[in-house]
N, C-alpha and C positions, 0 to 999 in steps of 0.2 A: 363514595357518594357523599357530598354535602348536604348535611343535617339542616331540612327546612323548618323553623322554630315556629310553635306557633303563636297567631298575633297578643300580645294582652289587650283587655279589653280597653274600647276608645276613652270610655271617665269612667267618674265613679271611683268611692274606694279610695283608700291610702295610697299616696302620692307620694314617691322618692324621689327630688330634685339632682342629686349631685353625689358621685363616687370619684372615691380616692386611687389613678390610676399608677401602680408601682412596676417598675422596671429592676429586672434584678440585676441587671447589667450595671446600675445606676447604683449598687445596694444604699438601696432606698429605707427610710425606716421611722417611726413615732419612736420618743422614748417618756417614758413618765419616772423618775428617779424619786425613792425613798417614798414610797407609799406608808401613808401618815394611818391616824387610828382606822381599827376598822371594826364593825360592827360582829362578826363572828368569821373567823380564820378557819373555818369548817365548811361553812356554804357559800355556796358562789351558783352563778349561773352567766355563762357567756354568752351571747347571742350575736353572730353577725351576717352579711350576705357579702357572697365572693363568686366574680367568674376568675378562674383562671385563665392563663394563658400561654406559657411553658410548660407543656408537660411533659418533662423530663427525668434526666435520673439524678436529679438533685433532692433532697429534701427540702421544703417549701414551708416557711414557719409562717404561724397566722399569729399566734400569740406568746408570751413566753416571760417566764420569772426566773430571776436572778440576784443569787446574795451568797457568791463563794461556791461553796461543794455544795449548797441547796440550787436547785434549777427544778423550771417544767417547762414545757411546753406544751404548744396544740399545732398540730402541723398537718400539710399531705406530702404522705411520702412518696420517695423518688422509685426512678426505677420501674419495673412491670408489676406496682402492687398500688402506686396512687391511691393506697386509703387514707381515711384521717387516722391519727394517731396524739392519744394524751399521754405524756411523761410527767411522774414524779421523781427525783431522786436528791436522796442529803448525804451523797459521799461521791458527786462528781460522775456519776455513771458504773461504779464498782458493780448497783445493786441498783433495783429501781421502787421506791412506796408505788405506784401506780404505772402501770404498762398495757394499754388499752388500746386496740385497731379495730378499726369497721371492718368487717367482712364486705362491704360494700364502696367500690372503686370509684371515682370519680374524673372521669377522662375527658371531659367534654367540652374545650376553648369557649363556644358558644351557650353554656347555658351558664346561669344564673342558679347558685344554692345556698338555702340558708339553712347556717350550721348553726346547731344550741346547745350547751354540755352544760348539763345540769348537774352540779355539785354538791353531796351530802353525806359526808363520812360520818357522822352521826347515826345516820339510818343500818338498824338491826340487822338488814336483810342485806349479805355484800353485794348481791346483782344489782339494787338499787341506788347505792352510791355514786356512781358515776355513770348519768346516764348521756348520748349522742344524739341528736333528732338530725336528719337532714330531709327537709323539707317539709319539717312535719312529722316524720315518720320513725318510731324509735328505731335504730340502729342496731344489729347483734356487733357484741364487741369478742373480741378473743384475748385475754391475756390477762395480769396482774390488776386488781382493782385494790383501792386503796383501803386500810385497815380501819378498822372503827375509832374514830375519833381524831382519826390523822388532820394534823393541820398541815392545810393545804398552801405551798407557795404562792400559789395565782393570789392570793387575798392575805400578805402578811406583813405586816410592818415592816418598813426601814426595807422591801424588795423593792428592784429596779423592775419595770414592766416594758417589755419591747412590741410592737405590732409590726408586721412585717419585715423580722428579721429576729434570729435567737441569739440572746443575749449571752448567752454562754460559750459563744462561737462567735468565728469572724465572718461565717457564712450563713446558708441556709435562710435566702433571702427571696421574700416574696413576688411572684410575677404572676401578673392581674390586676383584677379592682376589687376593694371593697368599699361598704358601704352600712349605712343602716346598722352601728355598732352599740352594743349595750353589754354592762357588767355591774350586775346587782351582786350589792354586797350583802351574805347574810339572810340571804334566803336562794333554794333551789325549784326555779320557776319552772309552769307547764310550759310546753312549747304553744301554747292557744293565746298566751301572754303577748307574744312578737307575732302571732299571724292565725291564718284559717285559708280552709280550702275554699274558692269560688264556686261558682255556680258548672264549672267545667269543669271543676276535681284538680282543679290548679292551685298550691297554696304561695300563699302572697303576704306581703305585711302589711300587720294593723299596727294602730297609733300605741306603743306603749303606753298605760297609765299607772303604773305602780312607784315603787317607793324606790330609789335607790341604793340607799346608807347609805353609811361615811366614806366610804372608797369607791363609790360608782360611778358613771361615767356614760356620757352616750356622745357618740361621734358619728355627725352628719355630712363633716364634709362643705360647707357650704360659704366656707372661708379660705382667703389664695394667698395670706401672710404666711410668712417665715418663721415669725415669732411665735413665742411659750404663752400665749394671751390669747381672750376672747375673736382675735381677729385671722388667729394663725390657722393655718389646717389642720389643723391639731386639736382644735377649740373643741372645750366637752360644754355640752349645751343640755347635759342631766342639773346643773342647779351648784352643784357641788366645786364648779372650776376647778377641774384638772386635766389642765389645758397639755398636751404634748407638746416635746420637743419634735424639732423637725430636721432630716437629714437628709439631704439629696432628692427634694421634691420640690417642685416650683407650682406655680399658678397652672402652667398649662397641662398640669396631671389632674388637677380637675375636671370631669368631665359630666356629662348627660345620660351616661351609660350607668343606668340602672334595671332594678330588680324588678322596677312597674314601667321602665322603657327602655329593651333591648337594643342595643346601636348597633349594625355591621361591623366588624372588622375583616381582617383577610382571615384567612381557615386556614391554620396549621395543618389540617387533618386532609385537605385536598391536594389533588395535582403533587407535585413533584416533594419528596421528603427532603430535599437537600436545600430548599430555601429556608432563610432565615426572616425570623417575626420577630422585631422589637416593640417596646412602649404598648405596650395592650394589646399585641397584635397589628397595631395601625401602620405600621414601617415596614415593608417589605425589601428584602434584600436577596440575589443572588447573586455566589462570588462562585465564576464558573464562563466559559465560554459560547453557552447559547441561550437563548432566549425564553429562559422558561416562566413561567406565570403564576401568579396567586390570584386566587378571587376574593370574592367576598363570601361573608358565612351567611347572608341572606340572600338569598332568591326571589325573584319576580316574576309573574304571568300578565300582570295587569296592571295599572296606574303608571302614573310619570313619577320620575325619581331623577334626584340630581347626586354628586359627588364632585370632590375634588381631590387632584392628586398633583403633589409638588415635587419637582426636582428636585437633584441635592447636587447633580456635574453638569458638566458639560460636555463631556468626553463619549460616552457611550451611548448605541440604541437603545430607544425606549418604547414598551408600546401602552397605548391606552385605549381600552375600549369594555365590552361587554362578551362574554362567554356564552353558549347556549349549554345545557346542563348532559348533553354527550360528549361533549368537551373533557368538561369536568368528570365526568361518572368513569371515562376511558383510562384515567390516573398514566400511570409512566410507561404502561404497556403500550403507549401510543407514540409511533415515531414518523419522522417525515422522511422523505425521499433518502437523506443522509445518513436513515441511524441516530438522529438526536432527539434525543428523548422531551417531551412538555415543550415541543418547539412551534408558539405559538402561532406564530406569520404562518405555518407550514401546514395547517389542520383547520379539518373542517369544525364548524359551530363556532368560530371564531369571525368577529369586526373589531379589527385593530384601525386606531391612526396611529402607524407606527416614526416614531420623532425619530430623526437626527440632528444636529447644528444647522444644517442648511436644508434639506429635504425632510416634507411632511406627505406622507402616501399613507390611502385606507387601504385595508387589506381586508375582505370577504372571503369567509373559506379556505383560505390559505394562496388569495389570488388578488394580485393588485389589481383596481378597478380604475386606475387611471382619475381618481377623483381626488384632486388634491387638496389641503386647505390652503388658507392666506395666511398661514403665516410658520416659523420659526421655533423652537423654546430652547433655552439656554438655564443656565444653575437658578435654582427659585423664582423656578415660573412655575406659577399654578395653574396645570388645564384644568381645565371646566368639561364634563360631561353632561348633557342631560338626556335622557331615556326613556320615549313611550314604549311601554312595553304593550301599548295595544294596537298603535300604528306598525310600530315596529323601526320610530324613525330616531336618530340619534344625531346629536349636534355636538360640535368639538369649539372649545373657545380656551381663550388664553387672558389669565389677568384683567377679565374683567368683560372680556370681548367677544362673540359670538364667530366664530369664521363666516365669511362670506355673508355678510351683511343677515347669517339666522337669528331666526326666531321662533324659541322654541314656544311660545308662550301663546302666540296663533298661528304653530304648525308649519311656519314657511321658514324654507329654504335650510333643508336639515345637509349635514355633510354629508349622510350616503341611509337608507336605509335598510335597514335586515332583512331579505329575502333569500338566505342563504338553507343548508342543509340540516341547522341546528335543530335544538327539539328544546321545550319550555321544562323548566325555568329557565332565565337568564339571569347571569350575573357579573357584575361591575369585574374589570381584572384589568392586569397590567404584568410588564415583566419587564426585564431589560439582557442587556449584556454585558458584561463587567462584572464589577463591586460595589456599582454605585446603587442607593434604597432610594425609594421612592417613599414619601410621606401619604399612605392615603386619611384624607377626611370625610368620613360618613355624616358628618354631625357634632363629629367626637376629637376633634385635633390632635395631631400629635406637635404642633407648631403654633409660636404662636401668630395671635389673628389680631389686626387694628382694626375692624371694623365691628365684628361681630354681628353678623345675620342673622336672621333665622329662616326656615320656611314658612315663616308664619307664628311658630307656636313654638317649635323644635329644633332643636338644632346650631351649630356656632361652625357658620362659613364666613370666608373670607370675600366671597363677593355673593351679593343677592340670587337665590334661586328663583328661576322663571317664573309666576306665577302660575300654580295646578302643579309645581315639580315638589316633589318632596325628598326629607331626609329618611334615609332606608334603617328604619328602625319599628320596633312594632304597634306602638302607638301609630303610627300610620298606615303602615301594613294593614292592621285594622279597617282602620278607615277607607284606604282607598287601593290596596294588594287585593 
């Protein structure tokens, strides 16, 4: 079953513009070299907000120091245990100063957590030294904590600092977003510092106001250079300029998907296990002989929503359209007439326009309805969907253009719409046959865009959404889901 999130609220409150989206395929990575004085090599306090999106049996590093046989890191681990995990060690891994795991697992593509490890090897009391918050909430840890007065690598002179890849390794590279990043030197803050619970018992970030030191750093995200400078994405905007190095990230890894506005992606966790999710989840791929589908990790009953979704061949079927959430809930135990398993055209709570090179046919329920569109798609074409989920009516358009002279904006002349056997929610989906992925955009590209839209407030499409259509994220959700 796909995880329906719920909305954040429409204003109001701390506002996070832009997350840093990583690809571990890409081993993507910040580097900050030879960390200069620092205020106390004992206390530290990390603070940052990450959704995942591989979750795998790889280890996935968030933060990490290195200088020879000294290393640490902060990571979630791979494998059927996905906790966080803090490593100290000064002999290479022989032995560890600090060996610390949450008892509490983090498996969830579509949520948004914010991680805080507050550092104090000073403190009397050894449960207190190293503490975890996620979301707020202190964390039980199991395993080696660090010894009284241990100086800590995350905060030491002349270390190299890596975010999203461990420096000690050629792997163990990040896949997800972050965002919303902070590391005080020199004091071990509350977690009340970076955030508070809402009015729903939902915690959120508030405005850091506190002090730095000499080695601290806060990373927003809000820059698409290359560069080691105020301009790069890298840029630390704490006072202190310690701007990161950047490797194998560009502009279009920027994105709208944050911790105060969740964006769709497809959902690793639904429908068929054998498909593959690149770039945040936003790339869907399946390398396989039928047609099987990803949706999206949000769901709709009500309002108008738009999406777009881009080719990358020419070669294979494709389909695009909307799921209804029997669809989705039936997972692989679901087969068509053949035996094939997630075979989209073939199953009920399905409306595909299914593409080929020359033919374009909708399919309702797993049954062609004889209603074609006007037109075509071939390698980077971007169809166009737009979706009332209260009419229940859906329009197909390509690069710009509406099929058959719709409009979805005053309700006329939709491709086909949903009266079929599904059951609510609905959700955006697509599949193909081949090898070849499809690019979706919720708001959040995986591609990049010459125009830059919005639906108003939200959003970065490559061509205008309808007016009343929106970007399927929870700022809207709110408003109008």
């Amino acid at each position: 079953m796909v995880a329906i999130l719920g909305a954040n609220s429409v204003s109001g409150g701390y506002e996070v513009s832009n997350s840093l989206r990583f690809n571990d395929g890409d081993s993507p990575q910040l580097n900050l070299q030879n960390v200069g004085t620092v205020s106390n090599d004992k206390k530290f306090t990390f603070s940052t907000w990450l959704k995942r999106s591989d979750i795998g049996t790889a280890n996935y590093s968030i933060l990490s120091a290195d200088s020879g046989n000294n290393k640490a890191q902060i990571l979630f681990r791979g494998g059927s245990n996905n906790a966080i995990r803090i490593l100290e060690t000064s002999d290479a891994f022989s032995s560890f100063d600090t060996l610390l795991t949450t008892d509490a697992v983090y498996r969830d593509p579509s949520a948004w957590y914010n991680i805080i490890i507050s550092y104090d090897s000073t403190d009397s009391t050894a449960g207190d030294r190293v503490k975890i918050y996620s979301n707020g909430v202190l964390q039980t840890l199991t395993g080696t904590t660090a010894n009284l007065n241990h100086t800590t690598p995350f905060n030491e002179a002349s270390y190299n600092l890596d975010i999203g890849h461990f420096g000690g390794s050629s792997g163990e590279f990040f896949d997800g977003y972050i965002t919303e990043t902070h590391f005080i030197d020199g004091t071990a803050k509350a977690p009340t510092d970076f955030g508070e619970f809402d009015d729903n018992g939902v915690w959120v970030p508030i405005k850091y106001t506190g002090s730095y030191g000499n080695n601290g750093f806060f990373l927003e995200f809000k820059q698409t250079g290359t560069g080691t400078d105020a301009s790069g994405i890298g840029a630390d905007t704490s006072g202190n300029n310690r701007h990161w190095a950047v490797t194998n990230l560009a502009a279009t890894d920027i994105t709208e998907d944050t911790c105060t506005n969740n964006f769709a992606t497809f959902n690793p966790l639904a429908r068929n296990a054998s498909n593959v999710y690149t770039e945040g989840n936003t790339v869907y791929d399946y390398t396989g002989n039928f047609m099987r589908c990803g949706v999206s990790s949000l769901g709709v009953s009500s309002g108008k929503w738009y999406a777009e979704f881009k080719r990358t061949d020419a070669t294979t079927i494709h389909l695009f359209g909307i799921v209804a959430d029997n669809f989705v809930s039936d997972g692989r135990t679901v087969t068509d007439t053949s035996g094939n398993h997630d075979y989209g055209r073939g199953h009920t709570g399905t409306l595909f326009l299914v593409s080929t090179n020359s033919t374009q046919d909708i399919y309702l329920d797993g049954s062609d309805t004889n209603t074609n569109v006007d037109f075509t798609t071939t390698t980077n074409d971007i169809i166009m969907i737009a979706f009332d989920a209260d009419s229940k009516k859906i329009w197909f358009g390509k690069n710009g253009t509406w099929s058959s002279s719709g409009d979805p904006a005053n309700g006329n002349n939709p491709s086909d719409t949903y009266d079929g056997t599904g059951t609510e929610p609905f959700f955006f989906s697509v599949g193909t046959e081949g090898t070849q992925a499809i690019q979706g955009n919720f708001g959040n590209p995986p591609f990049a865009i010459s125009s830059g839209n919005t639906d108003g407030k939200y959003g970065n499409f490559e061509y205008a959404p309808p007016s009343g259509y929106y970007a399927l994220c929870t700022k809207r959700l709110a408003e109008f889901g």
